[in-house]
C-alpha positions, 0 to 999 in steps of 0.5 A, a space after each residue: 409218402 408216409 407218416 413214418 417215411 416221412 419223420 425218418 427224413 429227419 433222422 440225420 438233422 440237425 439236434 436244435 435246442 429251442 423252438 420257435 414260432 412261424 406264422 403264414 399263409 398256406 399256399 399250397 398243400 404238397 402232401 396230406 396224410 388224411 389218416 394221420 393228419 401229417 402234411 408237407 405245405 408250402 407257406 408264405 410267412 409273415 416276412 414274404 418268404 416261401 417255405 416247408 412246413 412239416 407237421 400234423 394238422 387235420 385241416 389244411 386248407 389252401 389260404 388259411 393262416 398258422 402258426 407253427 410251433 417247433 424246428 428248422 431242420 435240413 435234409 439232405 434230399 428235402 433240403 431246409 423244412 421247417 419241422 413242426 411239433 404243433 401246427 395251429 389254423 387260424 382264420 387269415 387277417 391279411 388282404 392276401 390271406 383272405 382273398 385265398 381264404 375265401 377263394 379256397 371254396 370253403 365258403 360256397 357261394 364265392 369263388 375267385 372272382 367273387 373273392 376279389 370282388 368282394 375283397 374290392 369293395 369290403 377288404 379286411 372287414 368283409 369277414 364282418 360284412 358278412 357276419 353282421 351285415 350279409 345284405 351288403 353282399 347284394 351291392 356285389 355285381 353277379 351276387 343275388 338273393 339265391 346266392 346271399 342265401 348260399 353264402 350266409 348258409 355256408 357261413 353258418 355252417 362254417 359259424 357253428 364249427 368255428 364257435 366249437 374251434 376253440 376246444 377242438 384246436 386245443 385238442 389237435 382238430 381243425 376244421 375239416 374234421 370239425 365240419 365232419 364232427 359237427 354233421 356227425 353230432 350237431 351241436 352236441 358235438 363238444 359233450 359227446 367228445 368230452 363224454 368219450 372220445 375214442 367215439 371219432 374213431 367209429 363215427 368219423 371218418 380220417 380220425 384214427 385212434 392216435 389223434 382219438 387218444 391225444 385228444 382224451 389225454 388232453 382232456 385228463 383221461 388216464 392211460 390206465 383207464 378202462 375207457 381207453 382199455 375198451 376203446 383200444 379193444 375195439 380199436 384193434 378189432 377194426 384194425 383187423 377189419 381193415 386186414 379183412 379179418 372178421 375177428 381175431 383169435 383172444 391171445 392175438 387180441 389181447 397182445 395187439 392191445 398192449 402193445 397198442 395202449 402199453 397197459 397189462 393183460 388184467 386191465 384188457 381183461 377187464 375192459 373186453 369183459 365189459 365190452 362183452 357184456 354191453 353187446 359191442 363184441 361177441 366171442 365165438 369159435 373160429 372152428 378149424 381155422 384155415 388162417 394165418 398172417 406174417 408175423 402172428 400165431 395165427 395157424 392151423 387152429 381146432 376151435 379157437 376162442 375169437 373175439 368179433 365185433 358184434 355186427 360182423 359177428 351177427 352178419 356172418 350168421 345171417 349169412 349162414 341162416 340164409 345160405 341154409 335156406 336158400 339151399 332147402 327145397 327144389 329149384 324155382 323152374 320146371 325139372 328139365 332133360 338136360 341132354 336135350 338143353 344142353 345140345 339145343 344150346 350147342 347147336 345156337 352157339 354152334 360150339 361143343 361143351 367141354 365135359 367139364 362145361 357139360 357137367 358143370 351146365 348139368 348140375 346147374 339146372 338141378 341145383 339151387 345154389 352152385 358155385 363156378 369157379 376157376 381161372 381165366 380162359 377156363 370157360 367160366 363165362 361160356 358156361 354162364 351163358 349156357 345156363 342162362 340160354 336154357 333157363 331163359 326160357 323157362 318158367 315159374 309158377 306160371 310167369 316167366 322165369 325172373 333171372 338177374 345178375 349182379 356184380 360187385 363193381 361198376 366195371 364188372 357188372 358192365 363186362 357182365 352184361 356185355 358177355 351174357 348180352 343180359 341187363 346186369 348191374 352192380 350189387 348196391 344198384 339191385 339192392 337199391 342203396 338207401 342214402 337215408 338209412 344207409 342200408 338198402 331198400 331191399 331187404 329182409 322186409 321187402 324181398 327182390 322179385 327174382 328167381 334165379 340170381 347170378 352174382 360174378 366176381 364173388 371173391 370181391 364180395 365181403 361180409 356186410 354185402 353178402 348179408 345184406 344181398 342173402 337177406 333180399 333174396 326170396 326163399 324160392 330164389 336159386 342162387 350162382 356164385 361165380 368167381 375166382 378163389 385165386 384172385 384178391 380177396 374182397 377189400 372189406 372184411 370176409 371171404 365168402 366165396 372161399 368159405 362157401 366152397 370149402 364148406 361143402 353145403 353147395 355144389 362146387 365145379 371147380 374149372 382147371 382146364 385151359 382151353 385151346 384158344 385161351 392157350 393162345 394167350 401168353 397172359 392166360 399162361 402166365 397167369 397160371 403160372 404165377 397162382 401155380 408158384 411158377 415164374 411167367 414166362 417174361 423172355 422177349 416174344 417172337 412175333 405178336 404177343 399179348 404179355 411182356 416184360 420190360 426191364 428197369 433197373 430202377 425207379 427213375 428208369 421204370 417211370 421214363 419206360 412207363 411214360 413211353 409206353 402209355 404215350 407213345 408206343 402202345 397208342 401208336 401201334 395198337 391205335 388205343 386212347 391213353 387215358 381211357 384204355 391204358 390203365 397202371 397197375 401199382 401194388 402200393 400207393 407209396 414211393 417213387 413208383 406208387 399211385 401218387 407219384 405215378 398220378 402226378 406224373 401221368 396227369 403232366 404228360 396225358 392231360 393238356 389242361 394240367 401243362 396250361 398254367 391258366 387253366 381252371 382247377 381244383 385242389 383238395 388235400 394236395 390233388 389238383 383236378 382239370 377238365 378230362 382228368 381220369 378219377 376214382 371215388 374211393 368211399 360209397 356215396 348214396 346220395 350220388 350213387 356213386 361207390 368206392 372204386 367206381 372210375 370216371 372222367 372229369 367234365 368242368 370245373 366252375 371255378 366260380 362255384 368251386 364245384 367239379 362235374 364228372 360222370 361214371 359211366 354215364 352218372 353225371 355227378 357235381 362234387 363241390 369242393 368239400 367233398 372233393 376228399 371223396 376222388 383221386 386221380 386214377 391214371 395210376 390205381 393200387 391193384 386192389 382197386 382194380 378188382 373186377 375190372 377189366 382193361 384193354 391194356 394193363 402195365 404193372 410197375 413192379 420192383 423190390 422197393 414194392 416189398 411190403 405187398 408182393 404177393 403171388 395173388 396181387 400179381 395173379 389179379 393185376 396180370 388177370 386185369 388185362 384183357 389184350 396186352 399186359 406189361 410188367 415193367 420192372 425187375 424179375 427179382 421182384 416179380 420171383 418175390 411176387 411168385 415164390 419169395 417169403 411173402 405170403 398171401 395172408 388168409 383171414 380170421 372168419 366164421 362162415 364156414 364153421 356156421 356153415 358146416 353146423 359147428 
């Protein structure tokens, strides 16, 4: 549920006229927005009593003591909450509340049974044990030099954000946010903020700009500034960003940033003029923009004026100079009688090319940059592997011919090797992800041994790794781009397949042709017919099917159906694994039918440990993790190598340690509970997430409560997801919303295409 959901639960209390204080300890954690910072917690107060406390807090800990400024409120679904306009952490001093304190894992080292121990034999004053007197902790059983030095190095850590405490509370920040600030600063962190504050927005990550912008009025900064003018500016930008774009027309920009910041159009002058000049943004044209979005004035535009943060600016032409280059020359292997290649692949495979897959192999063996694209069941992959059949056995510059291929996700480069029986990885592991510079190792500098390289699922691909991918290939390297225009866009900002085909600088085969065994196939068909405009075909089937569509009037009854089918019907007729081969689908993560709701639900019926009520667990930021649970990372780690969108299973959980132990395809990776931030379960993943994936089984909630996100390539990708049964399970209204209602699928603000075509 969100922020704004949230406060509009409140639009029938009662009207109180004074505020009062409540002090207590949080017990549990139901909802946290790390966003926005609002949070729903269950708290102990001072008199023993259990409530809600509603508000926005940055830190939310289990075990940590507040105080709580505002109103009682009732609503008539949430019943009695305490509605707060300030929430404050202060450090317990209860028995009770330090013993959850120290047991929540903030302070590694000391986990329950440590807690209580050391609660045992210090009590209130243990806080003071450790602090001025750590060597005391070594007449603690089990407590030894290794992990005194692991407590009093947390403790320190936790030191150095407490000393700064006093001003980041006074200005709305708590402690996990500070713990972030201080890595991100040092102890530098309080005069960098004072210096400029909308600096969080950019550095740290679950600051937004409206706590940014509390925080700078807080310290006197005038909303008139041109400070926050610049701030909102770029602000903005990243907004737009997030919505894929690589910039924004300047009349867009300018009116999201009044009505963001509520000053006039000369200031935003001004500051963008400032901006410009200090190298933050560039201005460049957009070209013929083929862009529109819901609700702007975005549209068929003949060389708009667009305003680009600098580094998407800078990346989209390198990308250009490097498509530019890589299309120069010949191809690396010998040139090649294509008839003759083409029927010793059909005699290995004992099958006949299509014309279309004739032509498209072709064109391959003469062309150094090519894109595939297509639909599913339109013979994408066969293609693919007949290039790499010929091309495997032939050379360059005397040497074997070095092909690799490369996809965006975990998942996809696994189906991708599994189809072309080829060692394949994903983009970051062939670049070599460098956690210390947060780039990658290979690069401009230090190019990728390869010939020819194959990269599948390019619709997912964005800017910032497209450039740095374009970067690491040699000059000699031929280049397949394979993927489907149709499908989502990349979650990042870009669309680099789209802009390379519509470019026209590289041979494009387009694939339309369904063949006969994938016409066999009700969820090829339908997923046709949704990217055509037309409704699927959702009747009931006679006899076997791989699609249904199973009716539910309503939330509550789509839930209960869901529950069954993933459970009970699907496991026992098809003899499938429910966690690891029945993956829900869900178009938004809000609402009774969306991921977190969806994932509380599953984790109840699909993992025994999660109904034992002694069984070991973690909880971080309102979700609960047991041995065996499904989970997702959702931000790049390359320390761990592990990156957003990346599905795993839970191992342990060493509830002494507070550290948790999963493994990602193979990856096994410890996650202490701090970082605990970077999972969520993932029995229910958005369908953005699932991009390049592929499932056994596939069920997608859809009803007219997922308005916002209907879309025809949303439905077109989670349906293109499934691999031996797809399920939607809703109402057909939604799905005729999905496919040929009002919302439309929203195309992007970019440049690469005018940098390709030369304009």
């Amino acid at each position: 549920m969100g922020d704004d959901e949230q406060q509009g639960l409140f639009d029938n209390a009662p009207k109180e006229t004074a505020e009062i204080q409540l002090k207590g300890t949080i017990e549990r954690i139901t909802f946290h927005n790390e966003e926005n910072g609002y949070c729903v917690l269950r708290v102990k107060t001072e008199e023993r009593e259990q409530v809600t406390i509603t508000g926005h807090s940055n830190d939310v800990s289990e075990g940590m003591s507040l105080v709580a400024t505002g109103k009682w409120v009732t609503d008539s679904k949430y019943g009695k909450q305490f509605q707060s306009r300030q929430l404050q952490m202060v450090q317990p001093d209860s028995k009770e509340g330090i013993e959850k304190y120290l047991s929540s894992g903030l302070i590694a080292g000391i986990g329950p049974s440590y807690a209580k121990k050391l609660m045992k034999a210090f009590g209130v004053n243990v806080f003071d044990v450790i602090e001025k007197s750590p060597r005391d902790l070594l007449e603690i059983d089990g407590i030894g030099p290794k992990r005194l030095d692991q407590i009093i190095a947390a403790w320190e850590e936790q030191k150095s954000v407490r000393d700064i405490m006093v001003f980041f509370h006074g200005h709305g920040i708590g402690t996990n946010q500070a713990v972030r600030i201080y890595k991100a600063y040092g102890d530098n962190a309080v005069e960098m903020i004072k210096e400029n504050p909308y600096r969080l927005v950019r550095d740290v990550r679950g600051i937004g700009f409206r706590t940014a912008d509390q925080i700078a009025g807080k310290m006197g900064i005038s909303k008139n500034s041109l400070l926050r003018a610049r701030a909102g500016l770029s602000h903005a930008l990243l907004e737009a960003m997030g919505s894929g774009h690589c910039g924004l027309p300047k009349a867009e920009l300018m009116e999201l940033s009044r009505r963001l910041l509520g000053i006039d159009t000369e200031l935003l002058e001004q500051g963008l003029a400032i901006e410009l000049l200090e190298g933050a943004v560039m201005s460049g044209s957009f070209g013929t923009a083929t862009g529109r979005a819901t609700g702007s004035a975005m549209g068929e535009t003949e060389g708009e004026e667009g305003i680009f943060l600098a580094s998407l600016f800078q990346a989209e032409n390198d990308i250009a100079i490097a498509m530019k280059q890589l299309v120069q020359g010949g191809v690396p292997w010998p040139q090649l009688d294509a008839e003759k290649e083409i029927a010793r692949v059909e005699t290995r495979i004992s099958f006949e090319l299509a014309p279309s897959q004739h032509k498209a192999v072709e064109q391959s063996l003469t062309s150094k940059v090519m894109v595939i694209t297509g639909g599913p069941g339109v013979g994408k992959t066969t293609i693919v592997n007949s290039i790499l059949e010929i091309l495997s056995f032939q050379t360059c510059d005397g040497d074997d011919l070095k092909i690799k291929l490369c996809a965006p996700t975990g998942r996809a480069a696994r189906r991708m090797s599994e189809t072309t029986k080829m060692p394949a990885s994903t983009i970051h592991r062939l670049l070599e992800a460098d956690a210390s510079t947060g780039g990658f190792r290979y690069n401009a500098e230090r190019r990728l041994e390869c010939d020819l390289l194959v990269v599948d699922e390019c619709s997912m691909v964005d800017v910032r790794l497209m450039e740095a991918l374009t970067a690491a290939l040699p000059q000699h390297c031929a280049l397949l781009l394979v993927g489907d225009t149709d499908q989502l866009p990349s979650v990042g900002p870009g669309q680099i397949l789209g802009d390379v085909i519509d470019s026209g600088v590289v041979p494009v085969i387009r694939l339309t042709e369904i063949f006969r065994q994938a016409q066999e196939s009700r969820i090829i068909l339908n997923a046709h017919k949704i990217n055509s405009g037309e409704m699927p075909d959702l009747a009931m089937p006679e006899g076997e099917s791989d699609f249904f569509f199973v009716s539910a009037g309503d939330s509550a009854t789509a839930l209960k159906k869901i529950t069954e089918l993933i459970t009970k019907r699907i496991p026992q007729k098809f003899g499938l694994d429910p966690v690891r081969d029945i993956q829900l689908l869900v178009p938004m993560n809000r609402g009774d039918l969306g991921t977190k709701t969806l994932n509380g639900a599953l984790q109840k019926v699909l993992n025994p440990k999660a109904q034992e009520e002694d069984a070991i667990s973690l909880t971080r930021f309102g979700w609960t993790f047991h041995e065996g649970d499904k989970v997702m990372q959702i931000v790049n780690n390359y320390d761990k190598d592990v990156y957003n969108g990346d599905t795993g299973y839970v191992l342990s959980i060493d509830d002494e340690e507070q550290t948790l132990e999963a493994e990602f395809d193979g990856n096994k990776i410890t996650y202490a509970h701090q970082e605990l931030e970077s999972l969520v379960l993932a029995y229910a993943v958005t369908i953005h997430k699932s991009q390049g994936s592929e499932y056994p089984v596939v069920l997608i909630p859809l009803t007219t409560q997922h308005y916002p996100m209907l879309q025809k390539s949303l439905l077109y990708t989670a349906v293109t997801r499934g691999k031996q049964l797809v399920m939607i399970i809703g109402q057909e209204q939604a799905v005729r919303q999905a496919v040929q209602g009002k919302t439309r699928d929203a195309k992007r603000w970019t440049r690469l295409r005018t940098l390709l075509e030369g304009r």
